[in-house]
KEGU-532410 format. One line per field, with one value per residue (C-alpha): residue in one letter; x, y, z. Coordinates in nm, 2 decimals. Layout:
<sites>
rest <- [A ...]
c1 <- [X ...]
c2 <- [Y ...]
c3 <- [Z ...]
</sites>
This chain:
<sites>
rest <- [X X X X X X X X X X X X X X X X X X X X X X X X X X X X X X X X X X X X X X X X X X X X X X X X X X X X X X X X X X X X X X X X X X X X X X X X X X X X X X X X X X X X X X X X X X X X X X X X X X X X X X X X X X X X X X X X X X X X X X X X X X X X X X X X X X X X X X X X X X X X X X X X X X X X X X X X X X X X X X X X X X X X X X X X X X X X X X X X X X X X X X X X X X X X X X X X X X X X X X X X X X X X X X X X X X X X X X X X X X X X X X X X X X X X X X X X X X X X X X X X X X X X X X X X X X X X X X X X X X X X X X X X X X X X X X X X X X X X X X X X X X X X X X X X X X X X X X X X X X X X X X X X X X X X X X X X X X X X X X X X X X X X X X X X X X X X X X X X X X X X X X X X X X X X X X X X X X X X X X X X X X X X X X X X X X X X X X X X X X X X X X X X X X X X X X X X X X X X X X X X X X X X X X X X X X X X X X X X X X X X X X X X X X X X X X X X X X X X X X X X X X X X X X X X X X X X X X X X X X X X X X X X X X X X X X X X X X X X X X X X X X X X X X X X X X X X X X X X X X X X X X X X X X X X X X X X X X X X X X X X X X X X X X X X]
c1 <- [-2.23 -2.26 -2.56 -2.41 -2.09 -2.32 -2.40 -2.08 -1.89 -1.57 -1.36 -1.06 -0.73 -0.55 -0.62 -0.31 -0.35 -0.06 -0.09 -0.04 0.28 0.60 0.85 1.06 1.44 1.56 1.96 1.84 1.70 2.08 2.26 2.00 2.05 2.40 2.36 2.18 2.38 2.75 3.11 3.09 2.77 2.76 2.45 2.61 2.65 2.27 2.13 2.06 1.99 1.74 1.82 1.75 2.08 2.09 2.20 1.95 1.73 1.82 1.77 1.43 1.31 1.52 1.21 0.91 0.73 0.42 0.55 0.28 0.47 0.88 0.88 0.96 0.81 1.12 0.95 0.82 1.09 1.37 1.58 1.58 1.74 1.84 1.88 2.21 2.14 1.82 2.03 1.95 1.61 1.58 1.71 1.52 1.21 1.29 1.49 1.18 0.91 1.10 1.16 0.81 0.89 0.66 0.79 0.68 0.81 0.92 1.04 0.97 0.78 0.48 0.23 0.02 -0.05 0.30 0.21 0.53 0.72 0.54 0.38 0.26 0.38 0.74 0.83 1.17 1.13 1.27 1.41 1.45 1.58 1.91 1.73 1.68 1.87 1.67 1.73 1.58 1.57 1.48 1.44 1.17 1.01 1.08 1.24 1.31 1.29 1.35 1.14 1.37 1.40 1.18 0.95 1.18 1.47 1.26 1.18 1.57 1.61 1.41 1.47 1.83 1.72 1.47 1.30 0.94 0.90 0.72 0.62 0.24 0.26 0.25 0.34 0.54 0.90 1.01 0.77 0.87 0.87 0.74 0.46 0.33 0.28 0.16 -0.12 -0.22 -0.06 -0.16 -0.09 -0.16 -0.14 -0.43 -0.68 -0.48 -0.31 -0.46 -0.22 0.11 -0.06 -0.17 0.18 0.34 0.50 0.70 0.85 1.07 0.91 1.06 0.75 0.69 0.93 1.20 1.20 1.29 0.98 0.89 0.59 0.66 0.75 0.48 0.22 -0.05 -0.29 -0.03 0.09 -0.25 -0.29 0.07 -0.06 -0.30 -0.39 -0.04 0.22 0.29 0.00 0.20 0.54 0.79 0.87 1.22 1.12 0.93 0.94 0.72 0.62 0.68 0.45 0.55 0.42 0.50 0.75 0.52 0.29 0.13 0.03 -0.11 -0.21 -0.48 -0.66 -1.03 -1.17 -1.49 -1.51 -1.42 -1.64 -1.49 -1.76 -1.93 -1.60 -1.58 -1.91 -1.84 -1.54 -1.72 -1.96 -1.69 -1.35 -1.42 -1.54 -1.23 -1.02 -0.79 -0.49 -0.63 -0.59 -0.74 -0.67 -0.92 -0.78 -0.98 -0.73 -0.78 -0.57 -0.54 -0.79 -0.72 -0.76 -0.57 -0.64 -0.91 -0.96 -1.09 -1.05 -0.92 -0.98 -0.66 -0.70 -0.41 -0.40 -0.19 -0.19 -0.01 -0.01 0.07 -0.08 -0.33 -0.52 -0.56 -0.66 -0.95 -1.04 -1.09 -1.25 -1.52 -1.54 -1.48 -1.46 -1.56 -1.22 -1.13 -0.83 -0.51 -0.29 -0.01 -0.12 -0.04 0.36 0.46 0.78 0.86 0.73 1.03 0.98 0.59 0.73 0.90 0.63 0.39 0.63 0.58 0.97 1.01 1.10 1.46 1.50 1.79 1.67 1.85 1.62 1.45 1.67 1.69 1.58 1.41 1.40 1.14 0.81 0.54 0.20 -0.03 -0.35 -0.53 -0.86 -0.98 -1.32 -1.49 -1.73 -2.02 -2.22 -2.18 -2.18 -2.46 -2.34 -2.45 -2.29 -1.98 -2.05 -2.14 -1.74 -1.61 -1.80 -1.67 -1.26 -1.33 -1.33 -0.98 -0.72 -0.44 -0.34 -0.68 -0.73 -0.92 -0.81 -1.03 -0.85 -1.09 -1.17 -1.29 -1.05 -0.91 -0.97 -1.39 -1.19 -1.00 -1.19 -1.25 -1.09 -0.79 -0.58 -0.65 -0.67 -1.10 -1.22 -1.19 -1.55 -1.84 -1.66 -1.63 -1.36 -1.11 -1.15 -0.81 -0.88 -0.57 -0.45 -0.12 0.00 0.31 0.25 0.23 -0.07 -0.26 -0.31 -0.63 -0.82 -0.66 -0.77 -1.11 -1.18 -1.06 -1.34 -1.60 -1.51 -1.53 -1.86 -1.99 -1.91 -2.09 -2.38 -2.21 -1.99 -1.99 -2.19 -2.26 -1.96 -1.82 -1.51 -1.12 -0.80 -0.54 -0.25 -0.39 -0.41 -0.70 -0.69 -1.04 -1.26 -1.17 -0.85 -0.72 -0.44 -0.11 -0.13 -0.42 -0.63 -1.03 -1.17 -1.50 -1.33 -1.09 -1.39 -1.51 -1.17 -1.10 -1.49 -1.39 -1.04 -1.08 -1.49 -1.52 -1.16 -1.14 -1.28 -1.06 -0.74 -0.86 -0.82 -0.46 -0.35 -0.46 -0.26 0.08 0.07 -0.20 0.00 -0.08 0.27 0.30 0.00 -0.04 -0.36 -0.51 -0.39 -0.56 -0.65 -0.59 -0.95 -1.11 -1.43 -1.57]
c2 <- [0.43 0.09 0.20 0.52 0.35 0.07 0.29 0.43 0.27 0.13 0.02 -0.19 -0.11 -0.44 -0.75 -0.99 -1.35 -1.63 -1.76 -1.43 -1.35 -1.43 -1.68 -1.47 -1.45 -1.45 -1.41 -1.14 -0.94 -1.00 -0.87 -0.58 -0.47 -0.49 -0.29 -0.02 0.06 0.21 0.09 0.38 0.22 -0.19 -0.37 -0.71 -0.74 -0.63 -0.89 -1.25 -1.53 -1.73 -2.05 -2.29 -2.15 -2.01 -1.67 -1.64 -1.77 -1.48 -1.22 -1.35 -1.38 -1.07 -0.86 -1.10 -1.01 -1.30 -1.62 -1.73 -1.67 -1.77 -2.04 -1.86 -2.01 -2.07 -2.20 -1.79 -1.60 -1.57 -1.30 -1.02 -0.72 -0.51 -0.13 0.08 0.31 0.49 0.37 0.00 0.09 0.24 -0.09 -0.36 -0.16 -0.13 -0.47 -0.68 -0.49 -0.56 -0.95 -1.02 -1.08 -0.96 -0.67 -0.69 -0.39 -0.44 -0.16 -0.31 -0.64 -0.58 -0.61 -0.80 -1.02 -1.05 -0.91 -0.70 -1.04 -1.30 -1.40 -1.73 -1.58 -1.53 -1.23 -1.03 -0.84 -0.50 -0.47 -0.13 -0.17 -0.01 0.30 0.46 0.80 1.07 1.45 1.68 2.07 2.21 2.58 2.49 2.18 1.96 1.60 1.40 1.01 0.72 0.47 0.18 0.37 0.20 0.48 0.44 0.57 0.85 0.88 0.90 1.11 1.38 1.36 1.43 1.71 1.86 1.82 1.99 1.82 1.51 1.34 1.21 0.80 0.48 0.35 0.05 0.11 -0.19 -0.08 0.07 0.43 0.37 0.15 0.36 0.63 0.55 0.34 0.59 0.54 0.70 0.71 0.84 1.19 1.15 1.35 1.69 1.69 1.38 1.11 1.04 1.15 1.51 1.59 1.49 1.80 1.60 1.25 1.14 0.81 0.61 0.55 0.26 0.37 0.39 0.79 0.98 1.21 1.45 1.61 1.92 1.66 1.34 1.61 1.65 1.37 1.12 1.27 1.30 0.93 0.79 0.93 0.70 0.50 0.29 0.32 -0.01 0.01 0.33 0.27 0.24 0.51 0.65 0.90 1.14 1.51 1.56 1.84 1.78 1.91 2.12 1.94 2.06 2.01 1.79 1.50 1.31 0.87 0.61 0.24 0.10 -0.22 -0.26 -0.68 -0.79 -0.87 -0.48 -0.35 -0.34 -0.34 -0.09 0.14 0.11 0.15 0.50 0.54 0.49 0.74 1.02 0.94 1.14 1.47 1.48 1.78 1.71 1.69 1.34 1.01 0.73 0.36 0.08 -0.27 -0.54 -0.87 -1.23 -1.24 -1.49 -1.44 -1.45 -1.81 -2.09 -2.19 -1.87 -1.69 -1.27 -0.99 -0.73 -0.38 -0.17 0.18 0.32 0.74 1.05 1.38 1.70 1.85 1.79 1.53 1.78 1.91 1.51 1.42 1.71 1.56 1.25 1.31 1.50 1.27 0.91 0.91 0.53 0.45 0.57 0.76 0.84 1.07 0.82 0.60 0.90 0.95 1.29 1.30 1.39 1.35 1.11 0.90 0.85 0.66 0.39 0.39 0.33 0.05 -0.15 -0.08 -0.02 0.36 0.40 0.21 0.36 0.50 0.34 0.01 0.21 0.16 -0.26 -0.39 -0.80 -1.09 -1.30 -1.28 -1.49 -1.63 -1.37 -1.24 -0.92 -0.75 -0.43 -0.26 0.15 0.18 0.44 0.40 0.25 -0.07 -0.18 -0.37 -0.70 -0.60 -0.64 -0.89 -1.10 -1.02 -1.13 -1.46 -1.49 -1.41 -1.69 -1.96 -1.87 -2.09 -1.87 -1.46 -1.24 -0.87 -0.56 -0.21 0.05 0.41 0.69 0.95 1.29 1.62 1.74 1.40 1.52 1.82 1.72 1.61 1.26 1.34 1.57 1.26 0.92 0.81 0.85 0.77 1.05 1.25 1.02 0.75 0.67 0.43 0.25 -0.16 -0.38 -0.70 -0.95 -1.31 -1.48 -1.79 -2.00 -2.34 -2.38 -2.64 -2.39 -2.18 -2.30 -2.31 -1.91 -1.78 -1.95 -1.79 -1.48 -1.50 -1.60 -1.25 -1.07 -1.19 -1.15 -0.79 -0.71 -0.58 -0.31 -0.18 0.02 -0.15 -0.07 -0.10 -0.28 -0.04 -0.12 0.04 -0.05 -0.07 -0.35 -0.56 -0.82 -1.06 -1.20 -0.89 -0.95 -0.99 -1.12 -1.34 -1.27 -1.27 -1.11 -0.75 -0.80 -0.47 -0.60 -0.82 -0.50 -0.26 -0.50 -0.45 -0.10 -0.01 -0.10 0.05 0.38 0.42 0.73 0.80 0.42 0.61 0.85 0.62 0.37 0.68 0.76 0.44 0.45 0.76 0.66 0.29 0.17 -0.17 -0.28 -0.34 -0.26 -0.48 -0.73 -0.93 -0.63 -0.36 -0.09 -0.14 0.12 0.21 0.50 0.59 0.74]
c3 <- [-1.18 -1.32 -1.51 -1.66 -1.80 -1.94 -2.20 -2.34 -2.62 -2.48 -2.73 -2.64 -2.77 -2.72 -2.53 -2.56 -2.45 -2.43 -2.74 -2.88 -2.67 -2.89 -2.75 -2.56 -2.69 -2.30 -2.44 -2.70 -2.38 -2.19 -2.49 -2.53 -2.16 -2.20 -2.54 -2.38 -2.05 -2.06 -1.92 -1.65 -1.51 -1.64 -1.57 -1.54 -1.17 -1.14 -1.36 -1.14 -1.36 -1.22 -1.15 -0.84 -0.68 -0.28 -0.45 -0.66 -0.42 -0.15 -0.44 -0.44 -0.12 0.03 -0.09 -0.12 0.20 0.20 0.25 0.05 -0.24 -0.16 -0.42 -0.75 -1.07 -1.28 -1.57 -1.59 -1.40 -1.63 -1.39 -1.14 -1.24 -0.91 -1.11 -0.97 -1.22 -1.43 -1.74 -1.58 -1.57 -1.94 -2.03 -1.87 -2.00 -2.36 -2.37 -2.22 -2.44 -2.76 -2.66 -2.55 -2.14 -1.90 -1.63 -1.29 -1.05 -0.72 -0.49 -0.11 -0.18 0.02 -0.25 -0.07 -0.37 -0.44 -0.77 -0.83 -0.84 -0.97 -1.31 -1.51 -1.84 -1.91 -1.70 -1.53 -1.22 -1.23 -0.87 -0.73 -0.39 -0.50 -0.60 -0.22 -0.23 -0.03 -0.01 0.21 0.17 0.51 0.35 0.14 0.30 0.02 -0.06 -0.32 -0.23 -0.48 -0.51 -0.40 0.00 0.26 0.49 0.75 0.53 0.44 0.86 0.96 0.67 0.79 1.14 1.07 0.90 1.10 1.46 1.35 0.96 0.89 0.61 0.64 0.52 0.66 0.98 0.81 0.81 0.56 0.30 -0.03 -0.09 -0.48 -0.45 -0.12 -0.27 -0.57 -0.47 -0.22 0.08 0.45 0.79 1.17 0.99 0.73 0.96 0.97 0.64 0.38 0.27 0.05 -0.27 -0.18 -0.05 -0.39 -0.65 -0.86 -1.00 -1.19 -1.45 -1.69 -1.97 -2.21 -2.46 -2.20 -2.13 -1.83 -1.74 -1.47 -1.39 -1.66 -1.97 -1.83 -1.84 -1.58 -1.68 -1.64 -1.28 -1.19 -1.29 -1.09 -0.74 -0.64 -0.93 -0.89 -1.11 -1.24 -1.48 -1.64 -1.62 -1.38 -1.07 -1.00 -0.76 -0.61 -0.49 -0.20 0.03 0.39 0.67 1.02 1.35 1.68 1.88 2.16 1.99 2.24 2.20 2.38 2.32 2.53 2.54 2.62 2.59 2.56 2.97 3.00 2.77 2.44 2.23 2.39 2.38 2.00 1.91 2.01 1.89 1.53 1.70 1.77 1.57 1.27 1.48 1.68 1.62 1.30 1.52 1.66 1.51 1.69 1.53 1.68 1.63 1.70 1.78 1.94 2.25 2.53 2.80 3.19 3.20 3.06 2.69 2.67 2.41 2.40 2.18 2.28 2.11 2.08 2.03 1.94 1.90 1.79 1.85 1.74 2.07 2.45 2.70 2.89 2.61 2.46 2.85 2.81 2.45 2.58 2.87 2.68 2.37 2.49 2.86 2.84 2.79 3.09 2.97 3.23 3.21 3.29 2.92 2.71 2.61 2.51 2.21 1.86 1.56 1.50 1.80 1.72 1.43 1.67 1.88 1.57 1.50 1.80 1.92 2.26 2.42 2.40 2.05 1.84 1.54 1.36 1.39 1.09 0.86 0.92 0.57 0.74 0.49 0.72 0.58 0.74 0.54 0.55 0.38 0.37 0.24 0.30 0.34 0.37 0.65 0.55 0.87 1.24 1.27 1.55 1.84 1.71 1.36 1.59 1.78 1.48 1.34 1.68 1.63 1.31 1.49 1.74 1.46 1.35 1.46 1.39 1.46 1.31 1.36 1.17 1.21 1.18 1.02 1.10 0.83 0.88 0.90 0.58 0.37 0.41 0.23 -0.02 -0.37 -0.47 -0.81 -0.66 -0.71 -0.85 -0.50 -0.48 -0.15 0.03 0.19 0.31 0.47 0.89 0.88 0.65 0.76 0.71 0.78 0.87 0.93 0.99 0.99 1.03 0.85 0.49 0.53 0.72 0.39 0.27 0.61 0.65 0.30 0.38 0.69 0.57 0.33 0.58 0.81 0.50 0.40 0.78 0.77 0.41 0.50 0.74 0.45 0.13 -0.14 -0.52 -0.55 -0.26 -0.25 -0.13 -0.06 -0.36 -0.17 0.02 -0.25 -0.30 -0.57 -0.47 -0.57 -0.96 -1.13 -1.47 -1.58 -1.61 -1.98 -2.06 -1.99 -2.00 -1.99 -1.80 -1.56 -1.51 -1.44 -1.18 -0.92 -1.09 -0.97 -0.62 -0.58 -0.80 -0.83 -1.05 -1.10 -1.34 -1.66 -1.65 -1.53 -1.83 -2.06 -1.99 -2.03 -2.38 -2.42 -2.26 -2.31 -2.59 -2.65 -2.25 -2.14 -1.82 -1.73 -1.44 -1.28 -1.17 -1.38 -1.57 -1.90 -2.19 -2.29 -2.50 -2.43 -2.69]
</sites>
């Protein structure tokens, strides 16, 4: 691939540093947003100042999900503007672009990265949190979500609604219905009927010059662009219209735990052997953990296999007993229930949890860090025993979870959506760590990067691919201020493969001057 963009003429449309970046007028941009909203919906109770004040403060951290990044720069952030309104939205767009401030999006603050709120140029962040109204329409198995509601908004939303429609996205229920979706998001029902992207009809986006589009005045390069390619690096997402899926009545789950003492590596070597042929209706998660052994101060890992299935208990039982009888299955581990209830279950909240636990919006984020990997072939036994080496040496919480592919995303065409990795792959690798002290940051990031370099030769190569939405700012990135095209085609290579030319392309068309730009963004590139 490499090799056969080597030889194109890219030809950059604009590459802006700092120096070239004008002073921003920060009081011009107030009076412009106040200029360009109405009485019957004022901005001025949306715009927050920032300032080393608790209230500011709270606005900050009530949507900045990796503790990593709770102290705000305030040399760079000049204010968070939480939109009530599209007007609001129109506004903050124009009014930053034509005083030289940097936008950064934020809709549920789990960019990994924290890249929808944080910046070393002068910059605003365009909060959407107040943005969350959802409507379903049972008669025609639609919904339109904005991009501000959390997944488990969207959950209650539909439950309410119906008993036998689901929406197939993550199992997350604090994160952000915009920035799911656009980067690609998926969940327990990617097997059966693909991810976020491939449900999507519609949207509603406001563009670089401050428009209101939808799919019919956007045109179908750009729409094609928004699902999957993010939409931060195109302009900014007010909603979405989405098709919603029937399920049965009856799914059936269960959660079981194999360590290494009982066999675990054995068990998920064959889960990599089996977990794409399994009927669509059956979505088995492994998730490899440290957890305390039998004996004081010991250490194992434990492999979780968590699993969903559109159907009743019995026929998973006779699945399982055919497929993967090494896990030694029982009829009393699996837990029949809706559709709705998977969600909690998914969610770690106990049987009998109100539903309304969804709909809890929590502001404490821990330090965490992510990467992410696509699995082509099994990993060998000692392939996996070399990773759970490499888990020992962590002082603090580590785990990878394996998403199996197979079903309908073997189906659906890498370039259907942005979103490109789609037939060829076994698994989906997220690798995690968590900790609780600040100094323990350096020692975390570095053995994340060990593990991640352990498990290279097991993974996708040429390019070494990755999931967007888990955002890495180690496989390439930029600075804030600027777009290099060959330091973008490393990351874009990775996250979008074959999709980047064509991504790169619409840019140029819908935003040559780069505006909607952060560290790893898409750059606006003609190839000609």
């Amino acid at each position: 691939m490499k090799e056969a963009l080597s030889v194109l003429c890219l030809v950059l449309l604009v590459t802006v540093s700092e120096a070239a970046v004008t002073k921003p007028k920060f009081g011009d941009f107030i009076e412009c947003l106040r200029y360009r909203t109405s009485p019957e919906n004022p901005i001025t109770d949306s715009i927050s100042i920032a300032d080393n004040t608790t209230t500011f403060l709270s606005s900050y951290l009530s949507y900045t999900k990796n503790k990593r990044y709770s102290s705000p720069n305030f040399k760079k952030l000049l204010a968070i503007v939480a939109a009530k309104h599209v007007s609001h939205v129109q506004a903050t767009v124009v009014c930053a672009k034509t005083n030289g401030i940097q936008l950064r999006i934020r809709s549920g603050g789990h960019d990994l990265e924290g890249l929808s709120y944080r910046s070393s140029v002068p910059f605003v962040i365009l909060d959407m949190f107040n943005l969350r109204s959802i409507t379903v329409d049972v008669s025609s198995k639609k919904a339109w979500v904005q991009a501000g509601a959390t997944l488990g908004e969207l959950y209650v939303k539909i439950n309410e609604a119906s008993q036998t429609l689901a929406f197939p996205a993550g199992v997350c229920p604090t994160v952000g219905v915009g920035g799911h979706i656009s980067g690609g998001g998926y969940g327990n029902l990617m097997r059966k009927f693909g991810i976020t992207v491939d449900h999507v009809v519609d949207a509603q986006l406001i563009d670089v010059n401050g428009k209101l589009l939808n799919r019919a005045t956007m045109g179908e390069d750009l729409f094609w662009a928004i699902r999957g390619g993010g939409g931060a690096s195109f302009g900014v997402i007010l909603s979405w219209k989405i098709n919603l899926v029937e399920v049965p009545k009856i799914l059936t789950v269960f959660k079981v735990n194999k360590t290494l003492e009982q066999g675990g590596t054995d068990v998920l070597y064959k889960w990599q052997l089996v977990a794409t042929k399994f009927p669509d209706d059956l979505f088995m998660r492994a998730w490899p953990q440290i957890v305390n052994g039998t004996k004081r101060g010991e250490r194992t890992i434990a492999v979780v296999l968590y699993a969903q299935f559109l159907g009743p208990a019995d026929k998973l039982m006779a699945i399982m007993n055919q497929s993967l009888p090494d896990l030694g299955l029982k009829r009393e581990d699996c837990h029949e229930m809706s559709w709705f209830n998977t969600t909690l279950f998914w969610a770690d909240y106990p049987v009998g949890t109100p539903k309304s636990v969804l709909l809890d919006r929590p502001t404490n984020p821990g330090f965490f860090k992510s990467k992410s990997d696509y699995v082509k072939t099994p990993i060998p036994k000692e392939g996996l025993e070399k990773l759970w080496k490499t888990m020992f040496k962590f002082n603090n919480i580590v785990w990878m979870q394996f998403n199996p592919y197979g079903g309908v995303m073997d189906r659906i065409p890498s370039t259907a959506t942005a979103f490109p990795h789609r037939k060829g792959n076994f698994f989906k690798v997220q690798y995690s760590t968590t900790w609780l002290d600040a100094n323990a940051t350096e020692t975390s990031l570095s053995m994340m990067k060990e593990l991640y370099e352990v498990a290279e030769p097991y993974v996708s190569s040429n390019p070494r691919e990755a999931f967007f939405n888990y955002r890495d700012i180690d496989i390439g990135s930029n600075p804030s201020s600027e777009t290099d095209v060959d330091e973008a085609k490393i990351y874009g290579y990775k996250y979008f493969l074959g999709n980047l030319k064509r991504l790169m392309q619409v840019k140029a068309k819908y935003d040559p001057e780069n505006f909607f730009k952060n560290e790893q963004s898409i750059p606006p590139v003609r190839v000609m």
